[in-house]
C-alpha positions as CSV (number, residue, x, y, z in Angstrom):
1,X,11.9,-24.9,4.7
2,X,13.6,-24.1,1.4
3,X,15.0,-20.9,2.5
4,X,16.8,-22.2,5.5
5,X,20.8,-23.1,5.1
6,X,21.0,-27.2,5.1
7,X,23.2,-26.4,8.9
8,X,20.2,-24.9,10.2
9,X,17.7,-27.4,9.1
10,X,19.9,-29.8,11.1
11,X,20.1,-27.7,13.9
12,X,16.6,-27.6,14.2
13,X,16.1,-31.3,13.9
14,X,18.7,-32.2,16.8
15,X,16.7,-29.9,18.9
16,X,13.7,-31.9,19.4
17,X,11.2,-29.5,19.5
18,X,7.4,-30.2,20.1
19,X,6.3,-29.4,16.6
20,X,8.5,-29.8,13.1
21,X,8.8,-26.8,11.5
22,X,7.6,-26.7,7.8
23,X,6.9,-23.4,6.8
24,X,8.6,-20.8,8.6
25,X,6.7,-17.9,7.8
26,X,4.1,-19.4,10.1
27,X,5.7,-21.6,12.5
28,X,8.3,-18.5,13.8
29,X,5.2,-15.7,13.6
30,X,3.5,-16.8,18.1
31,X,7.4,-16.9,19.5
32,X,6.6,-20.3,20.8
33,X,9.4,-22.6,18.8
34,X,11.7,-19.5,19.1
35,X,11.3,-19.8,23.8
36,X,11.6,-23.4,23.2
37,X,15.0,-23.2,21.1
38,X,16.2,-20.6,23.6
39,X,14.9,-22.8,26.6
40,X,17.6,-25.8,25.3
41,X,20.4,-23.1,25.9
42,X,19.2,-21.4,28.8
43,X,16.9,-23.5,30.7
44,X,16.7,-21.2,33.9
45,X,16.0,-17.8,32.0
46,X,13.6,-19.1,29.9
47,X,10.3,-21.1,31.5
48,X,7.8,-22.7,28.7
49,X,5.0,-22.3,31.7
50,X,4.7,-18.4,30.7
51,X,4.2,-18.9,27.4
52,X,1.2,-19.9,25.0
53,X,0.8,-21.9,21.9
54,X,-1.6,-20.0,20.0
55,X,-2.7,-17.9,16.9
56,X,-4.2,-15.2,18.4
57,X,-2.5,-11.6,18.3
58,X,-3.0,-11.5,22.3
59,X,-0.9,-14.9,22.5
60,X,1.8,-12.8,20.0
61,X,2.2,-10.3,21.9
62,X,2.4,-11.6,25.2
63,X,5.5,-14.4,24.1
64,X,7.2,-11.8,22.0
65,X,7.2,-9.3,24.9
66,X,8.9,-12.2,27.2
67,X,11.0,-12.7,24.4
68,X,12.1,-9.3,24.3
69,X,12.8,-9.1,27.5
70,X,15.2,-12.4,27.1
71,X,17.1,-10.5,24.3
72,X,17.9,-7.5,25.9
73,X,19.0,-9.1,29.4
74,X,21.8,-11.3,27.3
75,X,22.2,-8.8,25.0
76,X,21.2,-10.6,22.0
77,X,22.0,-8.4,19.4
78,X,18.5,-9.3,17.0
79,X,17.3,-6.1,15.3
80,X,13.2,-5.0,16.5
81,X,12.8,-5.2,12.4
82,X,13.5,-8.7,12.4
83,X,11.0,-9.5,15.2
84,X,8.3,-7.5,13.9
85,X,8.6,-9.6,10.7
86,X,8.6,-12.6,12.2
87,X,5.5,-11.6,14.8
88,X,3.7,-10.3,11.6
89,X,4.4,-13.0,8.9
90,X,6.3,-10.4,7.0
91,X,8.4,-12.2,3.9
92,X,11.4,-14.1,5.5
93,X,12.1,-12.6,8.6
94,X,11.4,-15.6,10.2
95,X,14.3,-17.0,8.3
96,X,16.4,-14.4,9.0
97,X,15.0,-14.6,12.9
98,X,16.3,-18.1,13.0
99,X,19.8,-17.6,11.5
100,X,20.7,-14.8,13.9
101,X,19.8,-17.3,17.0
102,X,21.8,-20.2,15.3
103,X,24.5,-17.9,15.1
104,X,24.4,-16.9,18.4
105,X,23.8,-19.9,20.2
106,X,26.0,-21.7,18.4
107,X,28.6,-19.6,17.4
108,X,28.4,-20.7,14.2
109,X,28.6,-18.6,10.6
110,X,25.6,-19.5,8.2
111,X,27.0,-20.0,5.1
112,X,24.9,-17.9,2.1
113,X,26.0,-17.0,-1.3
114,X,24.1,-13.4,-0.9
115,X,23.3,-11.5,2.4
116,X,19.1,-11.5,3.3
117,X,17.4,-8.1,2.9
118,X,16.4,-6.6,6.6
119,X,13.7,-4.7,4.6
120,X,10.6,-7.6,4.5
121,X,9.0,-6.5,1.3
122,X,7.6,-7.6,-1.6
123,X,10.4,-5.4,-3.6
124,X,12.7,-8.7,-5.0
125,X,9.3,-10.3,-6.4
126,X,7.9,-7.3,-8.3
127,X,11.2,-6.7,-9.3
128,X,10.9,-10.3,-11.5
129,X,7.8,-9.2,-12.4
130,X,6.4,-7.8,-16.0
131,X,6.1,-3.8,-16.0
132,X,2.6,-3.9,-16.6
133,X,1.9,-7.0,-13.7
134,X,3.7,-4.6,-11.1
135,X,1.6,-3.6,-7.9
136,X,0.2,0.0,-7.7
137,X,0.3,2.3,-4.9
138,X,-2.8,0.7,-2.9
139,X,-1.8,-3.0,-3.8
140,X,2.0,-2.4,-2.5
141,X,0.0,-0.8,1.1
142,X,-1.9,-4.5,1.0
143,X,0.8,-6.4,0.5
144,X,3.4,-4.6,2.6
145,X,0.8,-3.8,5.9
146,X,-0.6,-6.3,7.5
147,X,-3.4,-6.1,9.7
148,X,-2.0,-7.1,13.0
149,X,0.5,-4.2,12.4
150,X,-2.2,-1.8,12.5
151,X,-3.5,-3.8,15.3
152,X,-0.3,-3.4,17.5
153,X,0.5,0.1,16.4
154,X,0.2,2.5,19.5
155,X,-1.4,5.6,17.8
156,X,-2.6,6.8,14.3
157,X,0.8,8.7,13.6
158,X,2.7,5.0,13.9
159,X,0.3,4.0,11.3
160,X,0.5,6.4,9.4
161,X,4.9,6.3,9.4
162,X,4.6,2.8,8.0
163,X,2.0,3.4,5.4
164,X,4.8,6.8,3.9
165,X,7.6,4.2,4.4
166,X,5.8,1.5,2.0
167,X,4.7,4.5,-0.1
168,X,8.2,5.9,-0.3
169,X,9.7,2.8,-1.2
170,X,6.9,2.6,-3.8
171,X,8.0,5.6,-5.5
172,X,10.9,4.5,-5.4
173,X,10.3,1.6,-7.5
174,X,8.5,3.2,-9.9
175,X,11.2,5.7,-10.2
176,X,13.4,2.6,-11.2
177,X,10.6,1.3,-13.6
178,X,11.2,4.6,-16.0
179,X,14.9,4.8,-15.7
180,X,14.9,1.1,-17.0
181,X,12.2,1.0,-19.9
182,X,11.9,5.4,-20.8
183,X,10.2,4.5,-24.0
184,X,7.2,3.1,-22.1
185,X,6.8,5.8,-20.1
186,X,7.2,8.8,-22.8
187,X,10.4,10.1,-21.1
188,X,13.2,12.0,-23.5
189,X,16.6,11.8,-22.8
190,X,18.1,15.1,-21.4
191,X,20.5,17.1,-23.6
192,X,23.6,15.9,-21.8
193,X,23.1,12.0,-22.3
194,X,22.0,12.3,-25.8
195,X,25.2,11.9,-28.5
196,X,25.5,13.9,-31.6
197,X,23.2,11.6,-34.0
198,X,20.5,12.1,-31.3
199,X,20.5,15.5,-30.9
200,X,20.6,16.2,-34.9
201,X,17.9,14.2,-35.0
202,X,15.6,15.8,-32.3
203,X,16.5,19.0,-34.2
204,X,14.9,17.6,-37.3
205,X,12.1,16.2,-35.0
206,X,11.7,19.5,-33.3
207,X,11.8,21.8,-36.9
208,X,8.9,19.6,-39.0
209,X,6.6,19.9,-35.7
210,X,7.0,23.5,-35.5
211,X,5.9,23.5,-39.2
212,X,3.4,21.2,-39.0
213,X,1.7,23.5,-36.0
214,X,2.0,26.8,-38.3
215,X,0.5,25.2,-40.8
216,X,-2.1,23.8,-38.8
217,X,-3.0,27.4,-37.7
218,X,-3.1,28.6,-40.9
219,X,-5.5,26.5,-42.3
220,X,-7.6,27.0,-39.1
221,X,-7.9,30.7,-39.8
222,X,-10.1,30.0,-43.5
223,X,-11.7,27.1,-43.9
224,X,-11.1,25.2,-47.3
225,X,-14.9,25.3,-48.1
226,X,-14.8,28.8,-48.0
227,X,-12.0,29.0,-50.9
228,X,-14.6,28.0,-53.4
229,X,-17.1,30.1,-55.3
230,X,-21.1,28.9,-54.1
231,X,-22.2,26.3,-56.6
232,X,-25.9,27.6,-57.8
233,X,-28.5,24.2,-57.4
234,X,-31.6,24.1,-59.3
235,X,-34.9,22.0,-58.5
236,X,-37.6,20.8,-61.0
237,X,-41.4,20.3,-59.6
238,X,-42.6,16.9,-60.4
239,X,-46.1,16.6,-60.2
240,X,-47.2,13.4,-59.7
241,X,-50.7,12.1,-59.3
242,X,-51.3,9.6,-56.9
243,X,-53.8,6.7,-57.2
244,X,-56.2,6.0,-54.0
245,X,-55.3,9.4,-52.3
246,X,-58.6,11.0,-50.7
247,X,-59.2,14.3,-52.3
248,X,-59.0,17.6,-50.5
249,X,-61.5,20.2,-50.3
250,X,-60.4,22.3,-53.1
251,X,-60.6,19.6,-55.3
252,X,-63.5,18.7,-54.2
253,X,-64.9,22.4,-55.2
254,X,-63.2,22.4,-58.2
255,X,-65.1,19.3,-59.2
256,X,-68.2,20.5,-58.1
257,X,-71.7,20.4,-60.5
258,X,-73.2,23.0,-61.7
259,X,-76.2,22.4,-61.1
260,X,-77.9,23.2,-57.1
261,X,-77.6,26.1,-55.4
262,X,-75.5,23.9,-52.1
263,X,-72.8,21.4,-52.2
264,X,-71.8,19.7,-49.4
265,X,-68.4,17.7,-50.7
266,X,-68.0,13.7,-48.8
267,X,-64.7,14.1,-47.8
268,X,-64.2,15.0,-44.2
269,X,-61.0,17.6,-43.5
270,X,-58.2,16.1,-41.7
271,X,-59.2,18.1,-38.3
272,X,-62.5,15.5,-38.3
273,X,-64.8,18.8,-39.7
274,X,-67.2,18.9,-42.9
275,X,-66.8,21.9,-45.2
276,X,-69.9,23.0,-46.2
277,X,-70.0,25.3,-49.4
278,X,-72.6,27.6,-50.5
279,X,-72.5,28.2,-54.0
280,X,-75.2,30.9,-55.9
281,X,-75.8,29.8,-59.6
């Protein structure tokens, strides 16, 4: 109810109608207050028997279709983009949908400090919205389309018209969204809006990267390691004798007696064999 002029909150109240209206959006969206309101003013064109209180998008159709029908026999001058708004919940067309029938019926101005938007979009809240809280591409469709729309769409090409328009008018936006902020967004200035100081400055800008690239190749074409002369590394054996460590079969034959003709050492190979030596005196 907040978005409704204080003269047409009144109106509506001295109208008596079977259900209060509190939220617009909602109580507008069947067609059923709107035949009643009309039915105060013309009682003979308009018959409450033909029309249903319900949700469903069957019940829509069928009282906006009457309703229709009403508008263009008394030439109610009510744009289809209003109706459509108000038939799918769109963001206040039902408010707009009531101010055009106060100010027909009653031939009465509604009194507004700033003229209503016909387009029923989500634009004036993204607008107050953070740049990086904004709606993408597939969040603006969601928010902008609503299901009974496709529902009610004839054919696949209707469909697909108001998916481009929301997409178009998303583009738009975002169009907006780099004019406003170009820092965010990486754009540069053209040559004809930047002043002197700015395009001395992008000369400077432009000169130390080209110099910072050449060098950049240079040094890629010989590596600095390959600048220096090979440094000559020298190793020292350490020999170190290990305590507990199994001896190996040369040792073993190095330690051998002298006396016998065959020694057969105790310590198995590693590949689970016994070396057997035979040794002549």
């Amino acid at each position: 109810m907040n978005g409704l002029p204080r003269e047409v909150l009144k109106w509506l109240q001295s109208l008596d109608l079977s259900s209060s209206v509190k939220n617009p959006k909602w109580d507008f969206s069947n067609g059923y207050l709107v035949a009643e309101i009309l039915s105060w003013y013309h009682p003979k064109a308009i018959n409450m028997k033909f029309f249903i209180n319900g949700t469903s998008i069957q019940n829509k159709i069928l009282n906006w279709n009457l309703l229709r029908t009403f508008f263009r026999k008394k030439h109610y001058a009510i744009d289809q983009d209003v109706i459509d708004g108000a038939m799918h919940c769109k963001t206040n067309a039902a408010e707009v949908l009531v101010e055009q029938l106060y100010t027909l019926l009653t031939n009465r101005p509604t009194y507004r400090l700033e003229p209503r938007p016909i387009n029923f979009s989500d634009l004036p809240y993204q607008v107050k919205l953070p740049l990086h809280a904004r709606a993408t591409a597939a969040t603006s469709i969601k928010n902008n389309l609503a299901t009974t729309e496709l529902i009610c769409a004839r054919n696949s090409n209707e469909r697909l018209t108001k998916t481009f328009a929301i997409l178009d008018l998303h583009s738009q936006h975002r169009q907006m969204q780099r004019v406003q902020d170009p820092v965010r967004f990486g754009i540069k200035p053209a040559i004809g809006y930047m002043t002197e100081e700015e395009k001395e400055r992008s000369k400077i800008l432009s000169g130390r990267a080209m110099s910072t690239r050449a060098t950049s190749k240079g040094n890629k074409s010989r590596p600095v390691s390959a600048n220096k002369p090979p440094e000559v590394i020298q190793f020292t054996e350490v020999v170190v004798k290990q305590s507990g460590r199994e001896k190996t079969v040369e040792e073993n034959l190095e330690d051998r007696p002298n006396h016998g003709s065959v020694y057969r050492p105790t310590s198995p190979l590693s590949s689970g064999y016994q070396a057997i030596a035979q040794l002549s005196r």
